[in-house]
N, C-alpha and C positions, 0 to 999 in steps of 0.2 A: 433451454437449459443455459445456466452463467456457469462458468467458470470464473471463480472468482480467488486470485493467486494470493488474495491478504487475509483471505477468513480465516485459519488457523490463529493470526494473531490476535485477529478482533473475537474471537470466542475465547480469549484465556482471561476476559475480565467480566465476572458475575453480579456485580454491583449494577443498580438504576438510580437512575436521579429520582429527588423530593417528588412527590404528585406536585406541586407548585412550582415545580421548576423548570416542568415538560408545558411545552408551547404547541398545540396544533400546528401541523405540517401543513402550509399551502402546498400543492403541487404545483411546480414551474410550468406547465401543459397545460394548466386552467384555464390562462385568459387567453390561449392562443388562437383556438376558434377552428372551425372544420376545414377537415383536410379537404384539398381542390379535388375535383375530377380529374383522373389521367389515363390515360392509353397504357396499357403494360402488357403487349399481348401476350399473350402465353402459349412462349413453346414445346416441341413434342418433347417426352423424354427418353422414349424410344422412336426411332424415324428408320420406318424400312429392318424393321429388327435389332438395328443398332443402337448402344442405350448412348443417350445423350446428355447423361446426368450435367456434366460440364457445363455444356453450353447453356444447357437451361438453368441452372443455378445463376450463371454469368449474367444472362438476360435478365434477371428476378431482383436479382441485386443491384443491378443499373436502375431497375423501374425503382427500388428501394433509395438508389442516393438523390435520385432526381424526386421523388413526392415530398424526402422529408428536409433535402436543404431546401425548396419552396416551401416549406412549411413553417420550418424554423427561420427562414431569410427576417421574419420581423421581428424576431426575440434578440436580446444583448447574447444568445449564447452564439460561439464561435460555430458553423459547421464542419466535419470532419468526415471524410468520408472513412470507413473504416478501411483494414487489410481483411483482405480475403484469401486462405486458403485451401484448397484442395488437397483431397487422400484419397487415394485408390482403396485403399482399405486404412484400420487404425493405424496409428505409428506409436511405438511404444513411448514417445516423449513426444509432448506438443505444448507450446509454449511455457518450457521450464519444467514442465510437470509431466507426470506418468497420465497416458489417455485414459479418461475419467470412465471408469468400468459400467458398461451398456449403453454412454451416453451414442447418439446421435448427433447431430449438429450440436455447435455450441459457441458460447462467446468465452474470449480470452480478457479480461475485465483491462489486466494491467497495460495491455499490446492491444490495445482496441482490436483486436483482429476475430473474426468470424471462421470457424471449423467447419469444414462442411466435408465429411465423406463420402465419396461418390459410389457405394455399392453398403446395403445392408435392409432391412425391411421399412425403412422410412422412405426410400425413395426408389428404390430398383424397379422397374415394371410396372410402376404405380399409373393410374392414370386420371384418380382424383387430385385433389384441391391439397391434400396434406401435405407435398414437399414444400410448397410456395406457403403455406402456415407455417409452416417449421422455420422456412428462412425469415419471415415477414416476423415472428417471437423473436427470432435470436439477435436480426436487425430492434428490434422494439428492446435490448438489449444496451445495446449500443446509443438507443436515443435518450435511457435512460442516464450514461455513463455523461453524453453533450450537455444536460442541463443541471446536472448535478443532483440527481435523484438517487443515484446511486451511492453517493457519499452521504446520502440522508439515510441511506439504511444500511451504509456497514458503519456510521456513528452509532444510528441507534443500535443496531447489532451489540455492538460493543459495551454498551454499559446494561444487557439483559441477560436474563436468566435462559435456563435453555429452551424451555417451552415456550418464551418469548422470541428467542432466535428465530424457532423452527415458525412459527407466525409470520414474521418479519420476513422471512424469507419466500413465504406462500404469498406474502404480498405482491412481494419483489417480482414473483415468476408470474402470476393470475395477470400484473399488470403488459405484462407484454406480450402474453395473450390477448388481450383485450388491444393494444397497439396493432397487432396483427391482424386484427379483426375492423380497424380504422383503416388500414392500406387494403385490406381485401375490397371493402367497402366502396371505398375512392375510387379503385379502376373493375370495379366491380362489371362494369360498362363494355370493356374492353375485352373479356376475359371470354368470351363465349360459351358463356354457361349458366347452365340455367337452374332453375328450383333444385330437383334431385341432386346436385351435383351438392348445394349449399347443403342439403342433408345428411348428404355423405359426409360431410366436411366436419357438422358438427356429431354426426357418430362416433366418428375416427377421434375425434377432441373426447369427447367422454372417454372412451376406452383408454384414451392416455393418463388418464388420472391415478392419482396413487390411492383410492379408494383402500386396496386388500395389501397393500405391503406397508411394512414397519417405517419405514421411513417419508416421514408426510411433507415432502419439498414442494410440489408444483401445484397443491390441493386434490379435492375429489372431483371427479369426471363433470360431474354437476355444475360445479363452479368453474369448472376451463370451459365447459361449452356457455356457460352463463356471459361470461366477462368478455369471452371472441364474437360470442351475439352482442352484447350491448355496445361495441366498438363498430361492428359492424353496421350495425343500424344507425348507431347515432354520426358518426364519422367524424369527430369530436374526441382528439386525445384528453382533453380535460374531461369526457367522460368516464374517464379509464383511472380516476382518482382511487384505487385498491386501499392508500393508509390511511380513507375516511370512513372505510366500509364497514360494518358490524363482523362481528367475528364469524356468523356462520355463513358468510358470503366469502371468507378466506379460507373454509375450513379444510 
């Protein structure tokens, strides 16, 4: 999930540009090529009873700055590692804004900074692959903000209609899915886990979709486990191209 602190502005204008005067979007991630092989091992999150949400988030996020400034080291964009904070539980304001009601982790767009609550059903006693997705999306968040992908969709935002927004935005969020599913991939080696555990992973991703609720941000179940397998497999952010994709693959 973005939090994204400008969208109020960029949805108070309903106008598109000419069909002639829209340009096919390259993605900046296309010609970059596969992510390396890395070590990230992955710690407990409970150790001896004690939850260790912290530390393990800590550790996940170090594996997250080290895969992707190697990754980005050959592109003109600058690397940046993000802020990172921790909550015990929600706090009733987090960067400027009121905490975004049911979210889970999330990104702060304007404060590059990464949200991460350390108690709640995404990551307390868990013992699959989901917290380390959840960070590895909301990091794929972040990488979208270094290359400037994310100014290509609160531009485009900006001059569409709502049912275009709401698109735009299932782009926006399928794609760093699919990011997440490129860093799983990479230290996939590392991780000590095997087939079930990847089935678990992509269970848990279906059920997160917004298949039965009115508000269609992050897609259907279908298409988040579709986009974090094809990252996965291919390890290849420029396969994770979301605003070239047919519409019922963002649906």
């Amino acid at each position: 999930m973005r939090l994204l602190l400008t969208l109020p502005l960029l949805l108070s204008s309903g106008f598109a540009l000419p069909a002639q005067a829209q340009r096919p979007y390259v993605d900046p991630l296309a010609a970059t090529g596969r992510m390396a092989a890395a070590a990230c091992p992955e710690p407990e999150i409970v150790q001896g009873g004690i939850p260790r949400t912290r530390e393990y988030l800590t550790a996940i996020t170090k594996c997250l700055d080290k895969s992707w400034a190697k990754h980005l080291a050959g592109t003109r964009r600058t690397f940046r590692k993000p802020i990172v904070r921790f909550y015990d539980e929600p706090a009733p304001r987090v960067c400027g804004l009121d905490w975004p009601e049911g979210a889970a982790a999330f990104y702060c767009t304007e404060r590059a900074t990464l949200v991460f609550p350390l108690t709640g059903r995404w990551i307390e006693d868990r013992t699959d692959l989901y917290p380390l997705k959840v960070a590895a999306h909301e990091y794929g968040h972040h990488v979208q903000s270094l290359t400037g992908i994310r100014k290509h969709y609160e531009s485009a935002a900006a001059r569409a209609g709502r049912a275009r927004q709401a698109e735009l935005g299932r782009r926006y969020e399928l794609q760093a899915d699919c990011l997440s599913g490129v860093f799983l991939g990479s230290v996939w080696g590392s991780l000590g886990r095997g087939r079930g555990d990847w089935e678990l992973l992509l269970d848990a991703t279906r059920a997160s979709g917004d298949d039965d609720g009115e508000r269609r941000s992050h897609g259907r179940g279908a298409n988040r486990a579709y986009w974090l397998k094809r990252g996965f497999t291919t390890q290849r952010p420029g396969s994770c191209d979301t605003w070239a994709a047919p519409p019922a693959r963002v649906a």
